[in-house]
Backbone as numpy.savetxt, mean C-alpha at the origin, in Angstrom:
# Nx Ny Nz CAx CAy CAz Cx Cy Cz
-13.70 -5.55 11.31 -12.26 -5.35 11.31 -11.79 -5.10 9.88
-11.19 -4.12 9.39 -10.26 -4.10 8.57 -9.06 -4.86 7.69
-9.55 -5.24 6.82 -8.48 -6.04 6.18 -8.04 -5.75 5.13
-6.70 -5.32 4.68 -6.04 -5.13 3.42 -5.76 -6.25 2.62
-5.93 -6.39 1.39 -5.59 -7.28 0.44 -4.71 -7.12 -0.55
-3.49 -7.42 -1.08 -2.69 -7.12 -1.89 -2.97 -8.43 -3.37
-3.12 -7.19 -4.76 -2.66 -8.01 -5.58 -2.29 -7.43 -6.37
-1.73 -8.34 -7.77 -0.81 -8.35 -8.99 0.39 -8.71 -8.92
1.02 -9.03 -8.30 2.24 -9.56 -8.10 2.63 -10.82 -9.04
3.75 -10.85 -9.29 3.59 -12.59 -10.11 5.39 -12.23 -10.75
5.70 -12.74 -11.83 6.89 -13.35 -12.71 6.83 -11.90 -13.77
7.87 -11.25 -13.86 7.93 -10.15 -15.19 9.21 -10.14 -15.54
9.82 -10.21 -17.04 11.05 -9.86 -17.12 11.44 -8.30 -17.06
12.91 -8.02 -16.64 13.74 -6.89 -16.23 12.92 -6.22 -17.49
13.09 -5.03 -17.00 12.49 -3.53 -18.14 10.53 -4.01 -18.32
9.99 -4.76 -17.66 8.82 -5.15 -17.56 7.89 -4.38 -16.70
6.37 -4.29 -16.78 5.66 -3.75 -16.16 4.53 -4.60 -14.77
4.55 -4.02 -13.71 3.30 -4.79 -12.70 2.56 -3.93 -12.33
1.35 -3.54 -12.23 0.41 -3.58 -11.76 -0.37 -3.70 -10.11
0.10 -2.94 -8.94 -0.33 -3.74 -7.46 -1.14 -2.83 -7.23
-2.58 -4.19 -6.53 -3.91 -2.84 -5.58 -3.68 -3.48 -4.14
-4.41 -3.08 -3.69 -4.37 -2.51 -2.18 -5.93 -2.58 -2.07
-6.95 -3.63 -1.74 -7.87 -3.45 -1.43 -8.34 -3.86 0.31
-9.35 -2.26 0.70 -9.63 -2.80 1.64 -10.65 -2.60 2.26
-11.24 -3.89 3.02 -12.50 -4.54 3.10 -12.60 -4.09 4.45
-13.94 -4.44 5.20 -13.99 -4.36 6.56 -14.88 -2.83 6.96
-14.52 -1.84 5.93 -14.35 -0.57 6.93 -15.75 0.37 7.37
-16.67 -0.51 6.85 -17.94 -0.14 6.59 -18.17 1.87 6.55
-19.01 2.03 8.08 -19.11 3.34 7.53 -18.23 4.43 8.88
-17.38 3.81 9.53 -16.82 3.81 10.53 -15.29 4.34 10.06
-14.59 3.75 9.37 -13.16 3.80 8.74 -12.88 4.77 7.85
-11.79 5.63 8.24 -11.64 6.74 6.90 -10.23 6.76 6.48
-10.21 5.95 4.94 -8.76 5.76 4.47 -7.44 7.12 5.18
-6.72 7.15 5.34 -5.99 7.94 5.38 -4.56 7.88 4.47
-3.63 7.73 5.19 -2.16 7.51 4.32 -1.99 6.37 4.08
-1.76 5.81 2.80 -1.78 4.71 2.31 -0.02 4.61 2.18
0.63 3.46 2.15 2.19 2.92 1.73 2.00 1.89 1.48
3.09 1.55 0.74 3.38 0.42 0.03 4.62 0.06 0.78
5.22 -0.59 1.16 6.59 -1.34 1.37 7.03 -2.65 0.99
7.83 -2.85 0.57 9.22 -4.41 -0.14 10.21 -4.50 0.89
10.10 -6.13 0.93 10.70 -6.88 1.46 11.57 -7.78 0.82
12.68 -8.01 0.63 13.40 -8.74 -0.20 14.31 -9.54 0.81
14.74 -11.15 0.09 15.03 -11.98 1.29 16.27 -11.43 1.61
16.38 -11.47 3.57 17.61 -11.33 3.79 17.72 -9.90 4.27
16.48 -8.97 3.59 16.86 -7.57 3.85 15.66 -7.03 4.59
16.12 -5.77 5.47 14.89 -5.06 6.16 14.11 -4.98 4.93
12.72 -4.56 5.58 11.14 -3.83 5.22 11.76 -2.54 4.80
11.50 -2.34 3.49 11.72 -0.70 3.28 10.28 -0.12 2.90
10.25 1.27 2.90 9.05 1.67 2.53 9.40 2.37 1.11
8.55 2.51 0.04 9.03 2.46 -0.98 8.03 3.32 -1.56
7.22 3.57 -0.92 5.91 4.77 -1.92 5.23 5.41 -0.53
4.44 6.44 -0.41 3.33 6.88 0.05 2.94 7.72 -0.69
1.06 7.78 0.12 0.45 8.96 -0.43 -0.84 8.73 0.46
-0.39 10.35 0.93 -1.49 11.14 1.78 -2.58 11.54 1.38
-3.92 11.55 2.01 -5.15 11.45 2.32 -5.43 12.84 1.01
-4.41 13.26 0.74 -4.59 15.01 -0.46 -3.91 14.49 -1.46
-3.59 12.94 -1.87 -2.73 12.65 -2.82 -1.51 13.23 -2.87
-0.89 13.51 -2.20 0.57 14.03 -1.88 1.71 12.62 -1.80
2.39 12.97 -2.91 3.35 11.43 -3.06 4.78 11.59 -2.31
5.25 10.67 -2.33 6.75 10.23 -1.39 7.62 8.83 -1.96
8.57 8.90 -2.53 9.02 8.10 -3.22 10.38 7.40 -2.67
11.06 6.44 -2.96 12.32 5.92 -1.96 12.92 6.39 -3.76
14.30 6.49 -3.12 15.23 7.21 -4.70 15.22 6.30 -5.74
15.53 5.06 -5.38 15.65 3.96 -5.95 14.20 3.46 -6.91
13.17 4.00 -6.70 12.26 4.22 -7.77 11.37 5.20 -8.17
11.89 6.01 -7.82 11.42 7.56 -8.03 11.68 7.16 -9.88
10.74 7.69 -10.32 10.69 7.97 -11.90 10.02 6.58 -12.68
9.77 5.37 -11.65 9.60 4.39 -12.20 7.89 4.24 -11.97
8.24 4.50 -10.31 6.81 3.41 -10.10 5.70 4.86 -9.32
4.56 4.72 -9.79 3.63 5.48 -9.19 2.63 5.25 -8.35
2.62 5.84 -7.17 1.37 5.21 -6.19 0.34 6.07 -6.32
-1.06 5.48 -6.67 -2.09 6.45 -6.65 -3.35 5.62 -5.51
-4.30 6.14 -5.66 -5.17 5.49 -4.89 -6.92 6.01 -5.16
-7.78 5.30 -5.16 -9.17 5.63 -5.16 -10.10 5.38 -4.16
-10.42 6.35 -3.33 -10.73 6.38 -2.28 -12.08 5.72 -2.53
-13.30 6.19 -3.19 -14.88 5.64 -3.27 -14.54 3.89 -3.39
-13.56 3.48 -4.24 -13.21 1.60 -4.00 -12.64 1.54 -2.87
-11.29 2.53 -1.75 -11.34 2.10 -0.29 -10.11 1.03 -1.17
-8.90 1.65 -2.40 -8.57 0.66 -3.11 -6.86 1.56 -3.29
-5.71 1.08 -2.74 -4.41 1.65 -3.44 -3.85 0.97 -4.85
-3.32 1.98 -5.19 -2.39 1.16 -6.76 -1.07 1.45 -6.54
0.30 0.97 -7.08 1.17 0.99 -7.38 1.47 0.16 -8.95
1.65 1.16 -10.04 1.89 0.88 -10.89 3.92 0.91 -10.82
3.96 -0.01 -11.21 5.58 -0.34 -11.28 6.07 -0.52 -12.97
6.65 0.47 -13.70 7.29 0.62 -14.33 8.94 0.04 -14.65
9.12 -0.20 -15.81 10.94 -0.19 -16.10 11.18 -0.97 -14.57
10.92 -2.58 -14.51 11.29 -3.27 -13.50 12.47 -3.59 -13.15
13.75 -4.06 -12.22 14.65 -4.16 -12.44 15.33 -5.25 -11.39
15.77 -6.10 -11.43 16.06 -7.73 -10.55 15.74 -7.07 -9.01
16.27 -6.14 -8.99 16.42 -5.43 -7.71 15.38 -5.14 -6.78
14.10 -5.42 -7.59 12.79 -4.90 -7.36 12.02 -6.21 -7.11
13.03 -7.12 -6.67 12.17 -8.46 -6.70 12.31 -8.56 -5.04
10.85 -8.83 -4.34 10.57 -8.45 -3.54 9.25 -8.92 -2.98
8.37 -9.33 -1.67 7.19 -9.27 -1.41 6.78 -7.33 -1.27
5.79 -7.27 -1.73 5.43 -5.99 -1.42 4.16 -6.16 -0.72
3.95 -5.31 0.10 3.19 -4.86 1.48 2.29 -4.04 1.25
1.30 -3.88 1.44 -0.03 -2.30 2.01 -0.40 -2.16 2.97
0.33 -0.99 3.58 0.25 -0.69 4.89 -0.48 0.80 4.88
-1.79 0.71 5.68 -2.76 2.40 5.72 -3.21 2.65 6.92
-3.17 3.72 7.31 -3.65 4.35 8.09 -5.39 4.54 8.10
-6.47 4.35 8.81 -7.31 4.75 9.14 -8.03 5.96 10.56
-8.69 6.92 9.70 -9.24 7.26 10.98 -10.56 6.55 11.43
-10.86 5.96 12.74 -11.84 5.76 12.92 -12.58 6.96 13.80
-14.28 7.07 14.00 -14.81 7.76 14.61 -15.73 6.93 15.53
-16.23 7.08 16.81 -17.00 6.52 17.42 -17.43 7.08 19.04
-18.43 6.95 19.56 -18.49 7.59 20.78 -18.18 6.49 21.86
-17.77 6.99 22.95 -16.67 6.38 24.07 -18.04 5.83 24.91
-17.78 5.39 26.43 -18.83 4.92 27.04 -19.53 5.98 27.64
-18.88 7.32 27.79 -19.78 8.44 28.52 -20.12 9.39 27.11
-20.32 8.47 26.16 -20.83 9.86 25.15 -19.96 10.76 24.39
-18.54 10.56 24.57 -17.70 11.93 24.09 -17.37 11.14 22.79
-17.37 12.03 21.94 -16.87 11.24 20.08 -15.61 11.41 20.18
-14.63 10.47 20.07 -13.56 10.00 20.00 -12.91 9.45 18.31
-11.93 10.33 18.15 -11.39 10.19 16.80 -9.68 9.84 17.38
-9.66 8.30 16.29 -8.35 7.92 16.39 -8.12 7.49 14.83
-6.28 7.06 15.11 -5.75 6.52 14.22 -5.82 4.86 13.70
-6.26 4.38 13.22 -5.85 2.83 13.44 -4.94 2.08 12.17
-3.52 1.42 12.32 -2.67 1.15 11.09 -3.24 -0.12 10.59
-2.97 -0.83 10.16 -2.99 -2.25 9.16 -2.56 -2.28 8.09
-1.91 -3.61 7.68 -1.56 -4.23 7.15 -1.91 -4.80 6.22
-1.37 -5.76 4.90 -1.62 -6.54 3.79 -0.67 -7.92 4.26
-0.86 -8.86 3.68 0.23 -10.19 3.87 1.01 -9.98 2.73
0.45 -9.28 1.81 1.86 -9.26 0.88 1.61 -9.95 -0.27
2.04 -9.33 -1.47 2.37 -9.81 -2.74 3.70 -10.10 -3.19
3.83 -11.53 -3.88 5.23 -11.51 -4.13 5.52 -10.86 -5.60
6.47 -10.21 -5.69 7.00 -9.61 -7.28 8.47 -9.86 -7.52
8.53 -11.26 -8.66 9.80 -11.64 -8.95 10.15 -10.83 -10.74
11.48 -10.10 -10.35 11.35 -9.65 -11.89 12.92 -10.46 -12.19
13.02 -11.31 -13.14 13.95 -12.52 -13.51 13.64 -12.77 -15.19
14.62 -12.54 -15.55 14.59 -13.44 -17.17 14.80 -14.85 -17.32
């Protein structure tokens, strides 16, 4: 089974920098990363999604940190990043890794069957506070 792991999260002051990966375990030779996201949760407020990037490195940004924070990813580690730039109270938040996998496998009569499968991270917390 697939499991995402989130880290770097922790205490930064405003105009400060973090660091978040996205590692994930499980997928042996079966699992093929696909679209990776990031999403923040802040108390009180919906799940927003706040980064992606597709299986061609093709990025997607929420406005609110467009110019700040960059999502990249390395597929041979099976590993996302979000580097978070110019932090701002606003950005204080659990953040999430949420990816898409394709899996491949043959069915009970033999036919190879290609699907999607999503999962999850539990989340990193990122408090940015002076």
């Amino acid at each position: 089974q697939v499991q995402l792991v989130e880290s770097g999260g922790g205490l930064v002051q405003p105009g400060g920098s973090l660091r978040l990966s996205c590692v994930a375990s499980g997928t042996g030779t079966r699992y093929d990363l696909d679209t990776l996201r990031w999403f923040r949760q802040a108390p009180g407020a919906q799940r927003e999604l706040v980064a992606t990037i597709s299986k061609a490195s093709s990025t997607h940004y929420v406005d609110s940190v467009k110019g700040r924070f960059i999502v990249s990813r390395d597929d041979a580690k099976n590993t996302g990043y979000l580097q978070m730039n110019s932090l701002k109270a606003e950005d204080t938040a659990v953040y999430y890794c949420n990816a898409d996998f394709l899996v491949a496998y043959y069915d009970d009569h033999g036919v190879p069957i290609r699907a999607r499968n999503e999962f999850w991270g539990r989340g990193t917390q990122v408090t940015v506070s002076s």
